[in-house]
N, CA, C and O atoms as CSV, one atom per row, in Angstrom:
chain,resi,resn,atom,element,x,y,z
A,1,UNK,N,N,0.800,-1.190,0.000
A,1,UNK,CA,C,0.000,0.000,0.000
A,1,UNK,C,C,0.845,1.259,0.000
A,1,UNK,O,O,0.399,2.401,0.097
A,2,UNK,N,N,2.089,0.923,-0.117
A,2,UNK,CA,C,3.094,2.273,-0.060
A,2,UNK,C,C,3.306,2.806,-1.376
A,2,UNK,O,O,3.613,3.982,-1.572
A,3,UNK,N,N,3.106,1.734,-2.504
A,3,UNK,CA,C,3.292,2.112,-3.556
A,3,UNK,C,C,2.307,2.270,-4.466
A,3,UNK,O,O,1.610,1.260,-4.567
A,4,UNK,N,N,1.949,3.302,-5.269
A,4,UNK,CA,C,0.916,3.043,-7.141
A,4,UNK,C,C,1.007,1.752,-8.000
A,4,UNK,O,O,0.094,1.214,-8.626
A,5,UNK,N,N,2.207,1.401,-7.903
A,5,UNK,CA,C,2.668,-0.051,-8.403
A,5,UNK,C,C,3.453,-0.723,-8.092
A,5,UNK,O,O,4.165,-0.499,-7.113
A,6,UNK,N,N,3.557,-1.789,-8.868
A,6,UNK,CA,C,3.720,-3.365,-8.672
A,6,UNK,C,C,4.439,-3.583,-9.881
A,6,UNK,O,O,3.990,-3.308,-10.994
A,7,UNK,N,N,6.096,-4.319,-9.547
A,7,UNK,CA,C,6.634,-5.049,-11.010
A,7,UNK,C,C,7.023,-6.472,-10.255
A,7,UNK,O,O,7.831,-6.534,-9.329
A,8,UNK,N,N,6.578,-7.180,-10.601
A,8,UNK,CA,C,6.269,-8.751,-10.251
A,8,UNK,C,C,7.793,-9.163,-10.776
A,8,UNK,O,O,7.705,-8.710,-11.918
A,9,UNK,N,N,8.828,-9.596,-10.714
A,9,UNK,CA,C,9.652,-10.217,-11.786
A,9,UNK,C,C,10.120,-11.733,-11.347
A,9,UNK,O,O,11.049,-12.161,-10.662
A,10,UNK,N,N,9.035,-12.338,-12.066
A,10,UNK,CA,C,9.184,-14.014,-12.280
A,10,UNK,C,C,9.645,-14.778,-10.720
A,10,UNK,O,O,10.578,-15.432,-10.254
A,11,UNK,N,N,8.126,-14.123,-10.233
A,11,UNK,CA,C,8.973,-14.993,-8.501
A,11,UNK,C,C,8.734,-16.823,-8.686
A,11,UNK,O,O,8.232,-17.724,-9.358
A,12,UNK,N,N,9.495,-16.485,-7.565
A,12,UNK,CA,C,10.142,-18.003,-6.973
A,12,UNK,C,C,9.076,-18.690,-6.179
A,12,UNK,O,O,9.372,-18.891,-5.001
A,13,UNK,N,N,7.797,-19.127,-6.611
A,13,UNK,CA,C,6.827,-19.856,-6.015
A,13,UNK,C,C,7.384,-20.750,-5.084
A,13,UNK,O,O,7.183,-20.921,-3.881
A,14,UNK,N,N,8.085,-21.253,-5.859
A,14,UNK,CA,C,8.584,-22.802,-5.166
A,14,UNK,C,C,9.316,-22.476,-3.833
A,14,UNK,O,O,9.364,-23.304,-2.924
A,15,UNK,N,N,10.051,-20.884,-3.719
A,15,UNK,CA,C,10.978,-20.804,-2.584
A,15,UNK,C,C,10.671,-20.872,-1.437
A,15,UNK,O,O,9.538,-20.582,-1.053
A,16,UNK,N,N,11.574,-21.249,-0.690
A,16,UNK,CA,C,11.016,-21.800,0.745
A,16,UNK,C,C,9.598,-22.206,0.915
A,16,UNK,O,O,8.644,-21.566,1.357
A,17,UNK,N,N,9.724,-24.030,0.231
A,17,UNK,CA,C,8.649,-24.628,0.430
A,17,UNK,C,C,7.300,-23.695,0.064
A,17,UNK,O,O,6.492,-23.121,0.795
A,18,UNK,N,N,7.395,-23.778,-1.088
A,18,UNK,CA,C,6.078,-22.409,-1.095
A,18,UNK,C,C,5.713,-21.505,-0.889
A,18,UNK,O,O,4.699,-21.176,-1.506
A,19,UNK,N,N,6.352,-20.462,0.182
A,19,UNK,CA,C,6.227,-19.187,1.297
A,19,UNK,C,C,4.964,-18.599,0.733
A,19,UNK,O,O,3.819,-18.570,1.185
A,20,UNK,N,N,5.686,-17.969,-0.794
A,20,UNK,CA,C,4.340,-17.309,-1.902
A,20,UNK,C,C,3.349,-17.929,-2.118
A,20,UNK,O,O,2.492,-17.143,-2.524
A,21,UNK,N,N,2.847,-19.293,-2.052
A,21,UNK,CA,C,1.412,-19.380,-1.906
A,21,UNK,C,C,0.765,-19.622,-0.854
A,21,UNK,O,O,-0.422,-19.941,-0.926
A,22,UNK,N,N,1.501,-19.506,0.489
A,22,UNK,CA,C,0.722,-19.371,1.645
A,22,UNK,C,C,0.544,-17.826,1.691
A,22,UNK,O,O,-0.486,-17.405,2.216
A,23,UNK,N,N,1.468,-16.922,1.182
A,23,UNK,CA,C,1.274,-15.480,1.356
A,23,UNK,C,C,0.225,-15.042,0.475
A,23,UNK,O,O,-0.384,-14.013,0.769
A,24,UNK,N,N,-0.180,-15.926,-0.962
A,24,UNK,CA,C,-0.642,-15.721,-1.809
A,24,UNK,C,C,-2.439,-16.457,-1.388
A,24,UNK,O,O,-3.399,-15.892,-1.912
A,25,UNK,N,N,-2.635,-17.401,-0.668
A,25,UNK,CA,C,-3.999,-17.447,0.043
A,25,UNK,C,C,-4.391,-16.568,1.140
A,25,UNK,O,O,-5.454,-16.729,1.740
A,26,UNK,N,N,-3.716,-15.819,1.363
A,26,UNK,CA,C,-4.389,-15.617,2.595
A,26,UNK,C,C,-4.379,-13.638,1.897
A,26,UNK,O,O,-4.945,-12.715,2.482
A,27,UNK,N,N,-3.544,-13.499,0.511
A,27,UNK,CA,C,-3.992,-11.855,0.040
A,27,UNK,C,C,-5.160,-11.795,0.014
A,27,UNK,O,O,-6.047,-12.554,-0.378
A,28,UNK,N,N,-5.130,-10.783,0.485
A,28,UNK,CA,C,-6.829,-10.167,-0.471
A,28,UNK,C,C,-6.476,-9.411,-2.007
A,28,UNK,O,O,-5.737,-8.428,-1.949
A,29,UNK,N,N,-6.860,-9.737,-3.041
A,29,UNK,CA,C,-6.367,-8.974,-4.260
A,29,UNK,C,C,-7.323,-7.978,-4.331
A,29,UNK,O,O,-7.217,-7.441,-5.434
A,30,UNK,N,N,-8.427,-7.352,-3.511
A,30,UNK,CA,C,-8.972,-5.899,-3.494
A,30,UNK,C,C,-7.805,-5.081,-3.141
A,30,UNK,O,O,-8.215,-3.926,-3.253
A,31,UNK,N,N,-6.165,-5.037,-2.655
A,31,UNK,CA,C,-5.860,-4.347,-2.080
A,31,UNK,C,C,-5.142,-3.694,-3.057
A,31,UNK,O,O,-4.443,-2.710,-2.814
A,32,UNK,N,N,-5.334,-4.401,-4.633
A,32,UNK,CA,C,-4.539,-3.751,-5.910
A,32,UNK,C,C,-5.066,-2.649,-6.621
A,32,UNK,O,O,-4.535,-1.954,-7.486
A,33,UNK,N,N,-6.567,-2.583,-5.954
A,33,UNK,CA,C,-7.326,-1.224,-6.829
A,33,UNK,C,C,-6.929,0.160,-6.748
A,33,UNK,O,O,-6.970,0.927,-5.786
A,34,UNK,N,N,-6.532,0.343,-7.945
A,34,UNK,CA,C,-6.036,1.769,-8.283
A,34,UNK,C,C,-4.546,1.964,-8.655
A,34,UNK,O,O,-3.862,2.923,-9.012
A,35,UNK,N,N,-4.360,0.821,-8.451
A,35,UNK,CA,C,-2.440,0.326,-8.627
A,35,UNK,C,C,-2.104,-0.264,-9.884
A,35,UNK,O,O,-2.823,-1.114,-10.409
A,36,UNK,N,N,-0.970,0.180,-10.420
A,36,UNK,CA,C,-0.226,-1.158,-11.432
A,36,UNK,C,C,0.512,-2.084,-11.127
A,36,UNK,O,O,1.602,-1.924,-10.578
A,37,UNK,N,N,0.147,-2.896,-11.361
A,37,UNK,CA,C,0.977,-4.405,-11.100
A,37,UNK,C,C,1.227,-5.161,-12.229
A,37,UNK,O,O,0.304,-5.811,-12.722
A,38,UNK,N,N,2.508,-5.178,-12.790
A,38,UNK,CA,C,2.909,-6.206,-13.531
A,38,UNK,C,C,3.964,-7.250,-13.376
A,38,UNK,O,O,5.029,-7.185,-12.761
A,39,UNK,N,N,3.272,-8.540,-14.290
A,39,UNK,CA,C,3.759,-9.485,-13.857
A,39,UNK,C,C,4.606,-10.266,-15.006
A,39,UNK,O,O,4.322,-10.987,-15.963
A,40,UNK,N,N,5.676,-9.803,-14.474
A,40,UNK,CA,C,6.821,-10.450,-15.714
A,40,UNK,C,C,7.590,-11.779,-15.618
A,40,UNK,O,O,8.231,-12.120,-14.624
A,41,UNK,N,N,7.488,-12.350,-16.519
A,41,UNK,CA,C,8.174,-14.258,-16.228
A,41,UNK,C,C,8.599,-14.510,-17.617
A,41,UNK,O,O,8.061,-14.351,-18.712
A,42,UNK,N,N,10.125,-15.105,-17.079
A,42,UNK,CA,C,10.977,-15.576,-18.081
A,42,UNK,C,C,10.638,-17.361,-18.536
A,42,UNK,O,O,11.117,-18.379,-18.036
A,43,UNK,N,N,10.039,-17.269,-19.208
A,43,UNK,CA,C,10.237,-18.699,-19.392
A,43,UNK,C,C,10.887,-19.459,-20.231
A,43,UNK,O,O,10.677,-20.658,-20.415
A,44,UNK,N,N,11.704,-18.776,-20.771
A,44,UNK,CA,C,13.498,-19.549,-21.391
A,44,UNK,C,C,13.187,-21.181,-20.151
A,44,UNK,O,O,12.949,-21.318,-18.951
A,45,UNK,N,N,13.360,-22.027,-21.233
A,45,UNK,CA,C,13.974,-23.462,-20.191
A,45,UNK,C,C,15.231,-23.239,-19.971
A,45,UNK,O,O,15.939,-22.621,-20.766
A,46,UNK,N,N,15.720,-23.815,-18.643
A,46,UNK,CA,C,16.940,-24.121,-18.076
A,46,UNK,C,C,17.823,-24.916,-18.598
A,46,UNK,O,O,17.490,-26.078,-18.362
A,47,UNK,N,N,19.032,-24.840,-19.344
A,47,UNK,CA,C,19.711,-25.435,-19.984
A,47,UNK,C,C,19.950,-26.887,-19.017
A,47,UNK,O,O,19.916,-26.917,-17.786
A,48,UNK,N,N,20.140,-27.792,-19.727
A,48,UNK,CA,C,20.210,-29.516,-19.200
A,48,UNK,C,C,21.682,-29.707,-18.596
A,48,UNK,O,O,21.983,-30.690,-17.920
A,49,UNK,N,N,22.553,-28.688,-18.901
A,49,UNK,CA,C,23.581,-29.232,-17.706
A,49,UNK,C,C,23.866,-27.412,-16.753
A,49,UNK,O,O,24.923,-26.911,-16.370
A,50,UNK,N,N,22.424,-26.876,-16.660
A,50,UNK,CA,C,22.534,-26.562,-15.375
A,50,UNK,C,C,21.652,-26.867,-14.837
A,50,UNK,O,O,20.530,-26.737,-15.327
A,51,UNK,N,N,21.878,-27.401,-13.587
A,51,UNK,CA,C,21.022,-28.171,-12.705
A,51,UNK,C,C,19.957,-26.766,-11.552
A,51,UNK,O,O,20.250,-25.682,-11.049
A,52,UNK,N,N,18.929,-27.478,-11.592
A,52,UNK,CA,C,17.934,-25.948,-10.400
A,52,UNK,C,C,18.700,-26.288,-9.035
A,52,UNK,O,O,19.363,-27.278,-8.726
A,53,UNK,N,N,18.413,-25.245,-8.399
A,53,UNK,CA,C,18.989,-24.597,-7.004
A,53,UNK,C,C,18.231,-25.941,-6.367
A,53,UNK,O,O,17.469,-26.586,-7.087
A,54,UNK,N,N,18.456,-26.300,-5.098
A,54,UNK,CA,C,18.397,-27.802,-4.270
A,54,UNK,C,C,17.198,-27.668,-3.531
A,54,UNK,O,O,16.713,-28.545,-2.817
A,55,UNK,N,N,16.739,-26.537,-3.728
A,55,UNK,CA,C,15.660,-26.098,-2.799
A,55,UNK,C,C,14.207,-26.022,-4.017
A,55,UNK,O,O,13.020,-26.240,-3.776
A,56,UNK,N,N,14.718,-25.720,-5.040
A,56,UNK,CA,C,13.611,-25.744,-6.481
A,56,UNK,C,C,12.652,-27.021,-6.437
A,56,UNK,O,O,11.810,-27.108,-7.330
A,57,UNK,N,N,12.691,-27.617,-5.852
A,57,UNK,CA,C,12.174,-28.797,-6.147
A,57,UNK,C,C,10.168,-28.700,-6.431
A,57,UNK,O,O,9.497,-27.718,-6.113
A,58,UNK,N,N,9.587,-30.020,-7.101
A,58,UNK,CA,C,8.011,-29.414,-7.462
A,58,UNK,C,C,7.673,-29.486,-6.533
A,58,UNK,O,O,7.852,-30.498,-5.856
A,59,UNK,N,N,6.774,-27.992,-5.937
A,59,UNK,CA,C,5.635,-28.209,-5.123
A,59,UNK,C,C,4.111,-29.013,-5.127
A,59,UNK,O,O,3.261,-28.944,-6.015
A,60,UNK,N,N,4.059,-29.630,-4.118
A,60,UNK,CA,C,2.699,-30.456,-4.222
A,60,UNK,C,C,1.938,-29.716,-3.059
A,60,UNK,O,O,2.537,-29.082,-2.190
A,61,UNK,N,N,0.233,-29.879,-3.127
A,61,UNK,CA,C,-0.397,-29.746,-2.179
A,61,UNK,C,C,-1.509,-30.503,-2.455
A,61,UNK,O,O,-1.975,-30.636,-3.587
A,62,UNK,N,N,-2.023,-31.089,-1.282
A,62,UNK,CA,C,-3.205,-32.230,-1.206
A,62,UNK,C,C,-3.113,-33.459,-2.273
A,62,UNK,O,O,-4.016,-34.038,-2.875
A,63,UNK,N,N,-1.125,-33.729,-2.300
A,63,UNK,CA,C,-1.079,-34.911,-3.182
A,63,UNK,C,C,-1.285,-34.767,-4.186
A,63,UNK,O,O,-1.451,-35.848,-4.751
A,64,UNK,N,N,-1.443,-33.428,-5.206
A,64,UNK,CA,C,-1.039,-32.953,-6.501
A,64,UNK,C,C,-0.202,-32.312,-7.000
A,64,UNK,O,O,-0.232,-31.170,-6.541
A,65,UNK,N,N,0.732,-32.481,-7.893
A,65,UNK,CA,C,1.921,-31.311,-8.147
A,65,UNK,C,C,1.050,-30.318,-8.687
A,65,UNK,O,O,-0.022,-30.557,-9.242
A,66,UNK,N,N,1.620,-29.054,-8.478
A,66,UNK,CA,C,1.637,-27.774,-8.802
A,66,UNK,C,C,2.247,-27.002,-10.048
A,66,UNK,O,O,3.409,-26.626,-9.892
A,67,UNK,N,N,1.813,-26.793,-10.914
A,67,UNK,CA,C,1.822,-26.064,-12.130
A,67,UNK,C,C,2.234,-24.621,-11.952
A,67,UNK,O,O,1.362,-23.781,-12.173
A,68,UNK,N,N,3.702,-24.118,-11.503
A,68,UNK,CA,C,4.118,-22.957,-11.243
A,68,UNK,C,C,3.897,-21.954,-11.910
A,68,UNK,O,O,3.941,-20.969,-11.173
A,69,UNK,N,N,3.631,-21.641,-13.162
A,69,UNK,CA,C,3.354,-20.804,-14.240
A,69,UNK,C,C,1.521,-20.562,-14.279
A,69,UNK,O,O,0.946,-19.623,-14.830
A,70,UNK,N,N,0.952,-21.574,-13.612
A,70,UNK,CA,C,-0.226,-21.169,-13.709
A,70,UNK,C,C,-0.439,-20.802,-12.505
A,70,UNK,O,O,-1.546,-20.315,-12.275
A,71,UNK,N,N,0.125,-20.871,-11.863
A,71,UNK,CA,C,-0.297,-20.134,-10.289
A,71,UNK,C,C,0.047,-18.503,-10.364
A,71,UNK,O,O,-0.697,-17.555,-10.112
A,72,UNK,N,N,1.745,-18.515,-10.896
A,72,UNK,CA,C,1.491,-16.893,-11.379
A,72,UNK,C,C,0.894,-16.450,-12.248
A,72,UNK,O,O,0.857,-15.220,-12.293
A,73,UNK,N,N,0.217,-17.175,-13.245
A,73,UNK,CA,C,-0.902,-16.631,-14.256
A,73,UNK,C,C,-2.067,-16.093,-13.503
A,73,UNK,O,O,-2.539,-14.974,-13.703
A,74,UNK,N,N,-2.550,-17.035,-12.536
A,74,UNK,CA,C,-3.458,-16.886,-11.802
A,74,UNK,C,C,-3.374,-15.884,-10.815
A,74,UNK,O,O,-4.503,-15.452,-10.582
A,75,UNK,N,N,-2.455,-15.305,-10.103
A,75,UNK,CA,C,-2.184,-14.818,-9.072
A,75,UNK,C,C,-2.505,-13.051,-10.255
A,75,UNK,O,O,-3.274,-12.134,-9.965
A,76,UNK,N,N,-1.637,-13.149,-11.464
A,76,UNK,CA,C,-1.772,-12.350,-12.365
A,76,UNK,C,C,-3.158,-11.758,-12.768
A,76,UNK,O,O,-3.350,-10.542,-12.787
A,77,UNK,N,N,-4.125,-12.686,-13.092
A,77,UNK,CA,C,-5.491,-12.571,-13.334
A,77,UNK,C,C,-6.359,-11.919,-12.396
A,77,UNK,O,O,-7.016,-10.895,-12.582
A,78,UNK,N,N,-6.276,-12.731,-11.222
A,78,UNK,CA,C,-6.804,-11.927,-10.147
A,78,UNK,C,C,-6.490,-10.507,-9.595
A,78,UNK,O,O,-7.276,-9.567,-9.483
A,79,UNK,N,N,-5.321,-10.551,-9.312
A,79,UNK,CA,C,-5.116,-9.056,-8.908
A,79,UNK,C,C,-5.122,-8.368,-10.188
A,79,UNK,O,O,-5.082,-7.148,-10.024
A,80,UNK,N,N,-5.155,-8.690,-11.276
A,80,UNK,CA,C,-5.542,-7.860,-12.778
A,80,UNK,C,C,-7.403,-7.409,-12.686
A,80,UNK,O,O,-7.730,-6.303,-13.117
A,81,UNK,N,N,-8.307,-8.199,-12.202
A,81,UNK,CA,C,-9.434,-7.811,-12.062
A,81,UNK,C,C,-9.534,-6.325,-11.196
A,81,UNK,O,O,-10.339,-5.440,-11.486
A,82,UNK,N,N,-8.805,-6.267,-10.371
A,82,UNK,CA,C,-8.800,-4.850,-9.572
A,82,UNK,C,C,-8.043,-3.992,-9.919
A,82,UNK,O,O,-8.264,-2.845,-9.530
A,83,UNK,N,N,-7.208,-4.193,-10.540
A,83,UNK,CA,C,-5.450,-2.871,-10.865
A,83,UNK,C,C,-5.959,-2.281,-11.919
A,83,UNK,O,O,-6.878,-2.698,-12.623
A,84,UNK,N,N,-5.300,-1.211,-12.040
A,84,UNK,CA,C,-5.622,-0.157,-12.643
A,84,UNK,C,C,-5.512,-0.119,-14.451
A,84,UNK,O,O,-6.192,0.313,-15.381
A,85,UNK,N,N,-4.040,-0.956,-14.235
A,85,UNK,CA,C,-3.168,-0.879,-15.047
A,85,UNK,C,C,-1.892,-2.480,-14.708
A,85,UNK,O,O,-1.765,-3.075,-13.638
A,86,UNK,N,N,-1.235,-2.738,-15.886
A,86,UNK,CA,C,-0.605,-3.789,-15.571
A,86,UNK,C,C,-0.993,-5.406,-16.560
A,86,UNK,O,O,-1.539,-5.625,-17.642
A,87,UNK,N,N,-0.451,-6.149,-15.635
A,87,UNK,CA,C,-0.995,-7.410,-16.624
A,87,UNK,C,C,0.161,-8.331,-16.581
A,87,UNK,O,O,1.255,-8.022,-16.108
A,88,UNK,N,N,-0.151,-9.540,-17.126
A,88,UNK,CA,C,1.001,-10.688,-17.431
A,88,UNK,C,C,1.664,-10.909,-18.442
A,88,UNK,O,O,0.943,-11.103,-19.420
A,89,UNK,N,N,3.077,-10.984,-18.707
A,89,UNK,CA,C,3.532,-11.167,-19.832
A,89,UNK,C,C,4.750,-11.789,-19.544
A,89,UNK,O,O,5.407,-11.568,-18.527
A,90,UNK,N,N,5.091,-12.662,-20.549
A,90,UNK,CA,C,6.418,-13.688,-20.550
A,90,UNK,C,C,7.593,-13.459,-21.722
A,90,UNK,O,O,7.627,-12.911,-22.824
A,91,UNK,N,N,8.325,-14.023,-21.061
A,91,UNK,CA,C,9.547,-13.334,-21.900
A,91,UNK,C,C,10.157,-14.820,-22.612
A,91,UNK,O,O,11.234,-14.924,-22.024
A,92,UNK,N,N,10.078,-15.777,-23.361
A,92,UNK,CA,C,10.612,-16.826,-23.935
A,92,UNK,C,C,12.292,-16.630,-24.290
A,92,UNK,O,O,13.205,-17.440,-24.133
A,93,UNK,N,N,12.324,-15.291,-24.807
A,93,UNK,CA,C,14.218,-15.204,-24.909
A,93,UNK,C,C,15.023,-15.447,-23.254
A,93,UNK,O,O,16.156,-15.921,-23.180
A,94,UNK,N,N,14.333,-15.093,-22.194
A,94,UNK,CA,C,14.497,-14.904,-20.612
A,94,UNK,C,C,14.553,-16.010,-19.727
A,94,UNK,O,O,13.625,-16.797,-19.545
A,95,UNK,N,N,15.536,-16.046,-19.246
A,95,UNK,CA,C,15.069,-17.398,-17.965
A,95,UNK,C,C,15.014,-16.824,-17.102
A,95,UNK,O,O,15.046,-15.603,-17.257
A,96,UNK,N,N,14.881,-17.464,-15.490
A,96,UNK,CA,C,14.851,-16.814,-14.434
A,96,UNK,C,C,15.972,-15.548,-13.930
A,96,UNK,O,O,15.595,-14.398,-13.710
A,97,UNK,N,N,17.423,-16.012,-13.797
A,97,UNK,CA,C,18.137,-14.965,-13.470
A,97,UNK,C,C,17.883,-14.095,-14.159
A,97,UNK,O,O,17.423,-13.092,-13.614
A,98,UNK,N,N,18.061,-14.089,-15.593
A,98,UNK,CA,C,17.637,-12.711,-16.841
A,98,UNK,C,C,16.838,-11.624,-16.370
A,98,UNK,O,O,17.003,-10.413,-16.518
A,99,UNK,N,N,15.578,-12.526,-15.533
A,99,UNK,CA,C,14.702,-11.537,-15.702
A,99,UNK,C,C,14.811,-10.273,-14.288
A,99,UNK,O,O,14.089,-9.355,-13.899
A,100,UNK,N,N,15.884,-10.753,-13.939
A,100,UNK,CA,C,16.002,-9.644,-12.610
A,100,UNK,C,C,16.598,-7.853,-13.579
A,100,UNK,O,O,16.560,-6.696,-13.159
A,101,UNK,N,N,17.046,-8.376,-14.832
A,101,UNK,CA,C,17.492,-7.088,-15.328
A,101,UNK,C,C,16.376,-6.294,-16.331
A,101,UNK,O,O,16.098,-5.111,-16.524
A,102,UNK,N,N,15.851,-7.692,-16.905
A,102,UNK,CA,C,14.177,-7.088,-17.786
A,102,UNK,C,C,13.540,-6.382,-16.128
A,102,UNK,O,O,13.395,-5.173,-15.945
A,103,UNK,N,N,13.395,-6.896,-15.626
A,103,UNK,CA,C,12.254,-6.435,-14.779
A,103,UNK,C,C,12.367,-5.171,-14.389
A,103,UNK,O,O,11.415,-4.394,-14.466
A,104,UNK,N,N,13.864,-4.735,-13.802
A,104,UNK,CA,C,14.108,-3.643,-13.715
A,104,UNK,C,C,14.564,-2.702,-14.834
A,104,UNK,O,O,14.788,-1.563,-14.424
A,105,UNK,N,N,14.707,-2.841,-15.802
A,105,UNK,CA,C,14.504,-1.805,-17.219
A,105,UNK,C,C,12.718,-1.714,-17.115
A,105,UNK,O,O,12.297,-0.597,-17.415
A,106,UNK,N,N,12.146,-2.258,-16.911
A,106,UNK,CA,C,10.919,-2.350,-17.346
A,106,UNK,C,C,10.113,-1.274,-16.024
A,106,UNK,O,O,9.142,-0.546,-16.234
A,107,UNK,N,N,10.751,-1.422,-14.839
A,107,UNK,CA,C,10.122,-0.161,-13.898
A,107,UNK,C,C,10.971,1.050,-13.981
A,107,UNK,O,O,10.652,2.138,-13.502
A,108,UNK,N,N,12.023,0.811,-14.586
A,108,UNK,CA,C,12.556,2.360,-14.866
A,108,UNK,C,C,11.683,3.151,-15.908
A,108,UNK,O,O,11.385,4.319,-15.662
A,109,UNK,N,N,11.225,2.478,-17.185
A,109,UNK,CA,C,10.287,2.575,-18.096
A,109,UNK,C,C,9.199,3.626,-17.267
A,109,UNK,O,O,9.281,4.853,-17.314
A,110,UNK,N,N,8.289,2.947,-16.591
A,110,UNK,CA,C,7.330,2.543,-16.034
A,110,UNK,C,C,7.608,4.361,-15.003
A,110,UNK,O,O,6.926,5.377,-15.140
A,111,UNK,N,N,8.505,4.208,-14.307
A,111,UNK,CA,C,9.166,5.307,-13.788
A,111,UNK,C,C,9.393,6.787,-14.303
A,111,UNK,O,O,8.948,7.721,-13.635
A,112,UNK,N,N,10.063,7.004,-15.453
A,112,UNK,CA,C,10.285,8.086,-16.597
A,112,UNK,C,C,9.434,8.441,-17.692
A,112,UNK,O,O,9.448,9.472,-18.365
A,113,UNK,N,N,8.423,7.076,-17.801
A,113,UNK,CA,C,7.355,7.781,-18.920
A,113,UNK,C,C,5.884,7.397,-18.379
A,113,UNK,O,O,4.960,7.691,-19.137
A,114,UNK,N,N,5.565,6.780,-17.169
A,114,UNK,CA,C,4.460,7.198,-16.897
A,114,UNK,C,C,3.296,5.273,-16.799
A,114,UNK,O,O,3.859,4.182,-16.890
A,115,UNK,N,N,2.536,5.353,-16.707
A,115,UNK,CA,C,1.536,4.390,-16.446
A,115,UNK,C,C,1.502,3.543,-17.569
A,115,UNK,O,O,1.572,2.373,-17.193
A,116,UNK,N,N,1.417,3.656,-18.898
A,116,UNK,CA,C,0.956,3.490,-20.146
A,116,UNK,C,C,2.062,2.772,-20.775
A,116,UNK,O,O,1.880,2.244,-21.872
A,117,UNK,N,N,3.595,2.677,-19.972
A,117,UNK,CA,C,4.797,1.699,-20.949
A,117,UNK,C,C,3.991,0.326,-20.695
A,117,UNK,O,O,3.156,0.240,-19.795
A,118,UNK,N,N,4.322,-0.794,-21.604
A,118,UNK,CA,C,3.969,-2.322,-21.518
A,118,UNK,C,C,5.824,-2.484,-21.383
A,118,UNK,O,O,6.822,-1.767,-21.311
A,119,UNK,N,N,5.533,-3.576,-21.404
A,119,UNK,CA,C,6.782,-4.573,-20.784
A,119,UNK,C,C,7.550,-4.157,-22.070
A,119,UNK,O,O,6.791,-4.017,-23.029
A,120,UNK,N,N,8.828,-3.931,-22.326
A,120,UNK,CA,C,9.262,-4.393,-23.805
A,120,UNK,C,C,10.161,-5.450,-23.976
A,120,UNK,O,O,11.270,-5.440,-23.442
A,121,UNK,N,N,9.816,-6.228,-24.582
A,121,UNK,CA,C,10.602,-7.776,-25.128
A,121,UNK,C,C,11.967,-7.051,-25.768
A,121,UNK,O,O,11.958,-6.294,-26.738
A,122,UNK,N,N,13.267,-7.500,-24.918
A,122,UNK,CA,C,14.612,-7.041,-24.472
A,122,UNK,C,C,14.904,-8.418,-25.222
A,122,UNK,O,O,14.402,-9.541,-25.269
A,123,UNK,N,N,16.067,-7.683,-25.826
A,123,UNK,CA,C,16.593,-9.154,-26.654
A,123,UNK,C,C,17.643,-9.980,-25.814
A,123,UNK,O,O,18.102,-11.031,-26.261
């Protein structure tokens, strides 16, 4: 509530055992009205001989794995019903680390010209 907006950049669902979707049931997404929130995700696959962090592993709940990309789609959608401005968008040239530098070009954007920049696909 301190801020007008929101730049999402490709979180870490999975980190610490889930943290973000226990933080993520218990939001209220009314608290995005009047705000921009965008939600940026790299989804470049992870090259096959680098291995994910030891802690990445799939989340399950009630004995189903978890579909990480649709939870931030979802998390996206919802708080998109209330925000002002904002939205979901993926970056396929991007994997995860990448997107710590898209994300932040993308709120400097967002910063210097106003409400109305979209994400721009960074080569």
């Amino acid at each position: 509530e301190a801020f007008c907006g929101y730049i999402v950049g490709d979180p870490s669902v999975w980190w610490h055992d889930g943290a973000l979707l226990n933080e993520w049931a218990a939001f209220d997404s009314t608290r995005a009205a009047g705000k921009r929130v965008d939600f940026l995700v790299g989804t470049k696959p992870r090259h096959p001989q680098q291995p994910p962090p030891p802690d990445a592993g799939i989340l399950e709940r009630n004995g189903e794995r978890i579909n990480l990309r649709m939870v931030v789609q979802d998390m996206a959608d919802q708080i998109g019903t209330h925000a002002s401005a904002g939205g979901y968008q993926t970056f396929p040239q991007h994997g995860h680390g990448d997107m710590i530098r898209v994300s932040l070009e993308h709120a400097l954007r967002v910063a210097a010209c106003g409400e109305s920049v979209p994400a721009a696909q960074a080569p």
